[in-house]
N, C-alpha and C positions, 0 to 999 in steps of 0.2 A: 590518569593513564594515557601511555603514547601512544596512536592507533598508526600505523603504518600507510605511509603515503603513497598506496598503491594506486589511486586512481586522478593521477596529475595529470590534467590535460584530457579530461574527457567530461563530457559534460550528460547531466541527468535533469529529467524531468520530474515532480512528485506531484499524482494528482492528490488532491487534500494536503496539504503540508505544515499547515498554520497552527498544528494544536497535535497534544499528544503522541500518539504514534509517528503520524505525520512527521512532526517536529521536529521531533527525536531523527528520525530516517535524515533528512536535510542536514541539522547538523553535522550527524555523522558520516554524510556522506562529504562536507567541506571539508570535515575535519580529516578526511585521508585524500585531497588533494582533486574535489569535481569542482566544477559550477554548476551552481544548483538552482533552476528555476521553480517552482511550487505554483501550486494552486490555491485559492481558497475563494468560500464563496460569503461567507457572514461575516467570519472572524477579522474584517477589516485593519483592525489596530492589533491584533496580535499577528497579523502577517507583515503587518508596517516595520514593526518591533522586530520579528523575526530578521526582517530583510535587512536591518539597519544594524543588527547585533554583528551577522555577520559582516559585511563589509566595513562597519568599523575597524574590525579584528583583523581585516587584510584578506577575507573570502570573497567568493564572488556568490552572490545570488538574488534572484528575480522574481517576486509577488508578481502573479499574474492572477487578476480576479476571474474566475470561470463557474459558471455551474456545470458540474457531472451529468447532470440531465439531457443536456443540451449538446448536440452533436456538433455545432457551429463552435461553440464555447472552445470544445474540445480541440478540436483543429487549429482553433487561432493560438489557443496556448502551446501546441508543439511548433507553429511557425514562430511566433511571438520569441519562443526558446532558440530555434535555428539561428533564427534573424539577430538574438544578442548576443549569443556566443558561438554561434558558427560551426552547428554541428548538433546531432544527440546520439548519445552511445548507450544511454541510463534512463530506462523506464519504471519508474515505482505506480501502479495502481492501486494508491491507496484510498481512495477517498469510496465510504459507503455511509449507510444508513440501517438503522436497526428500530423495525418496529413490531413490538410484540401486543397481542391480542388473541384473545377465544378465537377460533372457526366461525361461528357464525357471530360474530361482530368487527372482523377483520374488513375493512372497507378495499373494493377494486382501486381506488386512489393511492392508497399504501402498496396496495399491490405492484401497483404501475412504477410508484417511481421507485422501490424497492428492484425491483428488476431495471429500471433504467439506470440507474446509478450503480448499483451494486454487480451486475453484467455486461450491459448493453455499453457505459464507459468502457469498462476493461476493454472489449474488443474494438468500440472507436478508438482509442488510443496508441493501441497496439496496430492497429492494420495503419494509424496516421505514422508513428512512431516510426513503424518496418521502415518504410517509406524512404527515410533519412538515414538509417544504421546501417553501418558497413560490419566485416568481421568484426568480431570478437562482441558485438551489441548483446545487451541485456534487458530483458523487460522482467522483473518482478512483481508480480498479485499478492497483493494481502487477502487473504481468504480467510477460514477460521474452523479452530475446531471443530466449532458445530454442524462443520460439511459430514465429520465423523459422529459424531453426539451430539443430540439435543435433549439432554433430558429433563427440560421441564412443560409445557405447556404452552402455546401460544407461541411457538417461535415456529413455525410449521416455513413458512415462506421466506427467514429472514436463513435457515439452513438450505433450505430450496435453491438461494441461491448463491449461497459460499458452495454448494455442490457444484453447482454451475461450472464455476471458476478449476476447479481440478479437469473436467471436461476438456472445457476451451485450452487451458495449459499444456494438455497431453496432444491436442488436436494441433496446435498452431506449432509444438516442436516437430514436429514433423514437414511443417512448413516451413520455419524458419531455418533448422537444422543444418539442410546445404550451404544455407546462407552463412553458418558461422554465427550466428546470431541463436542464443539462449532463452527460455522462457523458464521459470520454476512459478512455485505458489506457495507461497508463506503463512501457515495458518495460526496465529495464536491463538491462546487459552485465556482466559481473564485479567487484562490486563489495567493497573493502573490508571486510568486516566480522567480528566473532568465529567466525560459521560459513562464511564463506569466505574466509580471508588472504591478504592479497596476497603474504608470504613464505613460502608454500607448495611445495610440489612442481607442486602440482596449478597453484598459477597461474601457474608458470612455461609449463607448458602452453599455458594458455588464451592468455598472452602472444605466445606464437607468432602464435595466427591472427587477431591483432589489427592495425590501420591505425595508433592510436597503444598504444603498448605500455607500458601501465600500467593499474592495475585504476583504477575509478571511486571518487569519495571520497562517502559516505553524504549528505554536502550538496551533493555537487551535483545529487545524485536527487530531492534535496527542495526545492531552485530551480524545476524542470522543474513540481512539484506546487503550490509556491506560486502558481506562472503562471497554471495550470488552476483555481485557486480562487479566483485572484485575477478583477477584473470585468473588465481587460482580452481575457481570455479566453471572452467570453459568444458568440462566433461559431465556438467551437471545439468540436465535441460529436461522439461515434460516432469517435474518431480512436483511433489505436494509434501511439504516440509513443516512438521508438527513440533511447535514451540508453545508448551500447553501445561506445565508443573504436572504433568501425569492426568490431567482431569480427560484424558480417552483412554488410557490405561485398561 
């Protein structure tokens, strides 16, 4: 498939980008014309591999190792982005953590970085990012259905804080707004990826309380973000955008 090379000459940042969703996002964001720098913090050789996939192929893009937890991390990767290609127009906050546990066995440590990664990035990122972005800037949040539905057990704080993120999205378009500059929040549904397979137990499950009954493929999450980055999108801002096979329905 040809993807339209709307976004020639502008350059994005993706927190997490070395795997999965992530991936996916970067890709297709070279594949219609950005440079793309990414984060990652473990995934070592699959961000090596990423990096090297594209620029073989004639793209531009940038492994920068960062932890999300980490305020300092985060700063250096939106300069780090500046600094190689001269500019950021394209913010993805992807990068979280999902830890599920009973109420009373849920440890304050999960807690902590649960919220540092999964909020506390999005908004260092975004207020590092503003920072740089002229009109027409984008920043998009991967949030998740489960901001809308949880319905199983022990995810009490990992919804807590994809809630978050609709919050912060609708508060900062109003800040960014004048500026010409865009925020949305992108929530998938159960999507395919190494931390959660679609030939699982577990997604046998989630298949159940679904409309169509199959997990989400990591490109088509990253379609939905091309949209919002792309300049078609310049009248969309403060939205929470549900890519979900129907499982809030």
């Amino acid at each position: 498939m040809t993807h339209p090379t709307n976004l020639i000459g502008k350059t994005a940042l993706v927190q997490g980008g070395s795997r999965g969703i992530g991936a996916a996002i970067v890709k297709r964001l070279v594949e219609q014309g950005a440079a793309v720098a990414f984060t990652f913090v473990s995934s070592e050789a699959k961000a090596q591999e990423l990096q090297d996939s594209i620029t073989a192929a004639g793209g531009k893009a940038l492994a920068i190792k960062a932890d999300s937890a980490n305020a300092e991390d985060i700063r250096d990767a939106v300069a780090q982005t500046v600094e190689t290609f001269g500019g950021l127009d394209i913010l993805v906050n992807n990068a979280g953590v999902l830890a599920i546990a009973p109420l009373d066995e849920f440890t304050l440590e999960d807690f902590d970085r649960t919220l540092a990664i999964n909020v506390r990035s999005v908004f260092i990122a975004s207020q590092e990012a503003a920072r740089h972005m002229k009109e027409g800037g984008r920043i998009i949040n991967i949030g998740s259905t489960n901001a809308d539905r949880m319905p199983f057990a022990g995810g009490g704080v990992y919804a807590m804080s994809k809630s978050a993120l609709v919050g912060l999205t609708k508060g900062l378009a109003r800040d960014l707004g004048p500026r010409g500059i865009t925020i949305n929040n992108v929530q998938p549904g159960p999507v395919d990826t190494d931390m959660n397979p679609a030939d699982s137990d577990f997604a046998e499950t989630l298949m159940g309380l679904m409309a169509i009954p199959r997990y989400g493929k990591s490109e088509e999450i990253a379609a939905m973000v091309a949209y919002l980055a792309g300049p078609e999108a310049g009248y969309v801002t403060g939205a929470s955008l549900t890519i979900d096979g129907g499982f809030g329905a």
